[in-house]
C-alpha positions, 0 to 999 in steps of 0.5 A: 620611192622604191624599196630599193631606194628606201633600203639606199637612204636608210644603208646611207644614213647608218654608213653617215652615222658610223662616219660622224660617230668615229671622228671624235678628237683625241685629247693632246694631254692627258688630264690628271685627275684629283677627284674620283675616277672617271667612268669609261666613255658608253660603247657605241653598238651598230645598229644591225642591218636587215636582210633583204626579206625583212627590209621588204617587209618593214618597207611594205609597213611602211607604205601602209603607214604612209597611206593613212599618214597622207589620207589624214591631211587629205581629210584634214584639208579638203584642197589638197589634190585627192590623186596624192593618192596615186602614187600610195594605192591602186586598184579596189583600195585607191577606189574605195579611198576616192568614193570615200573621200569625194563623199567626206568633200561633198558634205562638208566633213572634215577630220580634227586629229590624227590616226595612230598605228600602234601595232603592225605585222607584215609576211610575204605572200605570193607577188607582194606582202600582206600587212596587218596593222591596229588602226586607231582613230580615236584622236581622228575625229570626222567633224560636220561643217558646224564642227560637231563630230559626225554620229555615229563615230565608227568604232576608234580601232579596227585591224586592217589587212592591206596587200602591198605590190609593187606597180611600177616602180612604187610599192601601192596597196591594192587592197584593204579590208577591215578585220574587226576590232584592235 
């Protein structure tokens, strides 16, 4: 899906919600009350919308997201199509991602748990966006057919730079190095 498509959704559900938050009912009576006043019913603040900019830059974040979101079922799951990530990467990072999952397959390693991304900053940079994001591994952990995790583990949180492009008319990373730690 495309930015565009995504920035569609995301104006549709907040236009969905100013909608179903205005239609409450007007009570035909009034209540009298006999007890202590009643307090006034919370204001409802509208969620602030982005400028195209930033919305490319939450978009691209996203997508990173996404990536290591799909990369953990296909590591969770070994019979899941590898060419899921077709659509999520391209180029040196689509390459790296089939050597490293076609070498996992091969040995019979599998992934207990999930990755965390607990921080995340994204700048724009030439045609597309460069995002910077704590990968945390520490709950996703690379077990050998017997169940035992795989020694050594890697370090559990690594900071990952990933350039974002569109390709076509989807948003892939293209590239992706390890910073150091998180």
């Amino acid at each position: 899906m495309t930015h565009l498509g995504l920035a569609t959704k995301a104006m549709g559900a907040i236009m969905a919600a100013a909608l179903i938050g205005g239609c409450t009912a007007t009570p035909t009576t009034s209540p009298t009350s006999t007890g202590p006043s009643q307090s006034p019913s919370p204001t409802v603040t509208p969620t602030p919308t982005l400028s195209p900019e930033d919305q490319k830059l939450e978009d691209a974040k996203a997508r990173v997201v996404l990536l290591w979101q799909t990369l953990d079922g296909l590591l969770v799951d070994s019979s899941r199509s590898i060419n899921e990530l077709d659509t999520l990467a391209s180029g040196e990072a689509l390459s790296s991602l089939q050597v490293m999952l076609t070498t996992v397959r091969q040995r019979g390693q599998v992934q207990v748990g999930a990755t965390r991304i607990p921080s995340q900053s994204a700048l724009a940079k030439g045609d597309g966006w460069v995002v910077t994001s704590c990968v945390d591994r520490s709950e996703a952990i690379l077990t050998d057919k017997a169940g035992q995790p795989v020694t050594p583990a890697p370090q559990p949180r690594l900071s990952h730079e990933s350039t974002v492009q569109l390709v076509g008319a989807n948003l892939q990373i293209t590239k992706d190095e390890v910073l150091g730690s998180c």
